[in-house]
Steps between C-alpha positions, in 0.01 A plus 500: 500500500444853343557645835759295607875711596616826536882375391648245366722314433581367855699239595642326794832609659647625828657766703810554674646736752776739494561814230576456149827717481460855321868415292460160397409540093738723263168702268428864466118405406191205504274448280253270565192321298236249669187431694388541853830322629670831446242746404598870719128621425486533119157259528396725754514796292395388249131489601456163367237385803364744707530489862809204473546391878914563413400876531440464889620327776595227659703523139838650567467548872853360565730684383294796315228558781285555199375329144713569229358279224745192598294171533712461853544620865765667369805478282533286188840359322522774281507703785796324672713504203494858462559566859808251408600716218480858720225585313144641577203277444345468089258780493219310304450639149185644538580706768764683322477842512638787322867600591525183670830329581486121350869475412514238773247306345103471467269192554259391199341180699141489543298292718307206332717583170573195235764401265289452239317779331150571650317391163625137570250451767181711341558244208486216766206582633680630830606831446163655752700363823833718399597790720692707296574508111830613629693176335864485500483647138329807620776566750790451244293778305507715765880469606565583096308786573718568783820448375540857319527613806744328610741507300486641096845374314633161439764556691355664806267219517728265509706681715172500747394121488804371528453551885146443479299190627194379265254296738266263269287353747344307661263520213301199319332343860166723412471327189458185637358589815218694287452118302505359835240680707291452176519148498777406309688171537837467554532317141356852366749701670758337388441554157550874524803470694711541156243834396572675863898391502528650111323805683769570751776385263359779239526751774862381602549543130388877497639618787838355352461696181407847646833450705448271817839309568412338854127347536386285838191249343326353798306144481189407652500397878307187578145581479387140699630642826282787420190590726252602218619176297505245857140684563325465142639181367568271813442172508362230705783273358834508731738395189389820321705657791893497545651452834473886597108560380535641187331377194729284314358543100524892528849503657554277224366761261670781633875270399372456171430892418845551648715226295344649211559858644858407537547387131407776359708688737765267363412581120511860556842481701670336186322755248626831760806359651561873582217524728508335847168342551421347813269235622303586847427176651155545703431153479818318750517826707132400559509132574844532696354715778150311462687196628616698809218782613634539836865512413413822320269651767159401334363320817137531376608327169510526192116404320315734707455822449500805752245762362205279411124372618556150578488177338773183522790800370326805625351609140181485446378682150164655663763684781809545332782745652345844595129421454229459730563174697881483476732586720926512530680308699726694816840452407488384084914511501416157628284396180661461178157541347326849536144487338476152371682618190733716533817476697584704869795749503667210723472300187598729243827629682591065532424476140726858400783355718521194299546705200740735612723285743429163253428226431220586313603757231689305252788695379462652849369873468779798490651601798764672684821360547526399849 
């Protein structure tokens, strides 16, 4: 498994037609933290893995023409909220350069990046298959780091996040996806569900005390309707299967990480009543369209990926997305799943409309008065 992904997390969802509107969410700036769900090219920068098929094409040929680090065709949910906002899209951190205009924002997600602290998995004996050491603690550091310039005084800075959006995710699906593809059970994973939710609470915690007010905490998206999940742990047992294909114990999984995800979110609300913090739900945007593909314009479905070289879903691990062997699909604003991980822009845009138009940002997200 050493050589397994380029990105990850990854998770099953689907797309939608039609423009996210450029004035539907009331911030001056986004700040965003994460993995490959919502990485803008930080991993890619990084240098991390050399030669990482996200750094060519058919990644980002929809709407970019050309790779920009994003594990996608093209856009991701971070980049429909700030096109919702009027803003430009997160430069990624590491790109920064000097003189550089952030004050709308700047993206710390990095592909393959965990909640949990990168010495967690060298002392479990899996830290050799990680991608980056870029953990969700290592982009807190460098947003403190940041910070100076954006704002210096108390006041100013308060002043400045109080229109400001803090993005916390989706982060914590590499940590158990790293367990899984290692051959962890499901009884394993779920006993560091409470370590990788006290992760993302912590950061919740910081952002709140270096001045965020208004913080969108997405949950995990079910990873049984996924095609690396259907492809490496299927079954030749039909109950292991609910009515739509997916894998019925990882779904499963992915509610439990989320009821405890929304706890804590519940703890933290009571101990910051100031701050609005708001609960993305991945997981019903996900299965509510996965009952209806065609309704949303997926007509090739919703398991299979478009970008892949073969196989029951269209991933196969020995020609994954952009090696020798794979190939994309035509038209992938008819998949919801791009590379057997990762999401297509068709996808992302369905998911970012659910979270900017409801139901599935609860408190609903700012926005303009219509």
């Amino acid at each position: 498994m050493k050589n397994f992904i380029t990105c990850l997390p990854f998770f099953l969802v689907f797309g939608f037609t039609g423009a996210v509107s450029a004035t539907s969410l009331q911030y001056d700036s986004v700040f965003n933290f994460g993995d490959s769900l919502s990485d803008t090219g930080n991993f890619l920068l990084s240098g991390a893995l050399a030669f990482p098929v996200i750094g060519k094409l058919p990644y980002g040929e929809t709407f970019f023409r050309h790779p920009t680090g994003r594990c996608s065709d093209g856009r991701l949910v971070i980049d429909f909220i700030a096109e919702a906002a009027g803003l430009p899209y997160l430069p990624p951190f590491l790109g920064l350069g000097k003189g550089q205009d952030f004050k709308h924002g700047v993206n710390f997600a990095v592909a393959g990046a965990t909640a949990l602290d990168s010495k967690f998995f060298y002392e479990h004996n899996i830290g050799q298959i990680l991608w980056t050491n870029d953990s969700l603690s290592v982009q807190l550091d460098w947003f403190k780091k940041l910070k100076p310039s954006l704002c210096t005084t108390k006041q100013e800075c308060d002043k400045y996040f109080n229109k400001s959006l803090f993005v916390v995710g989706e982060i914590g699906g590499n940590d158990y996806n790293y367990a899984s593809f290692v051959g962890g059970s499901i009884k394993q994973l779920r006993a560091s569900v409470p370590l990788v939710v006290q992760a993302i609470a912590g950061a919740a915690t910081l952002l709140i005390e270096e001045g965020a007010v208004e913080l969108l905490v997405p949950g995990n998206l079910p990873i049984g309707c996924s095609a690396v999940y259907l492809t490496l742990f299927q079954s030749p047992n039909k109950e292991d299967y609910d009515k739509h294909g997916c894998l019925k114990a990882y779904n499963a999984f992915s509610k439990y990480h989320n009821k405890q995800l929304k706890g804590a979110l519940e703890i933290l609300r009571l101990k910051y009543p100031h701050a609005r913090i708001i609960y993305a739900d991945y997981y019903a945007a996900a299965k509510r369209i996965n009952h209806s593909p065609n309704r949303y314009g997926f007509y090739n479905g919703v398991l299979t990926a478009c970008c892949g070289g073969g196989g029951p879903y269209n991933f196969n691990n020995s020609a994954r997305c952009g090696h020798i062997g794979s190939k994309a699909c035509e038209n992938p604003s008819t998949y919801a799943n791009w590379d057997g991980i990762h999401l297509t822009e068709a996808a992302y845009k369905i998911i970012a409309k659910g979270l900017i138009y409801g139901p599935f940002s609860r408190p609903p997200l700012r926005k303009f008065p219509l």
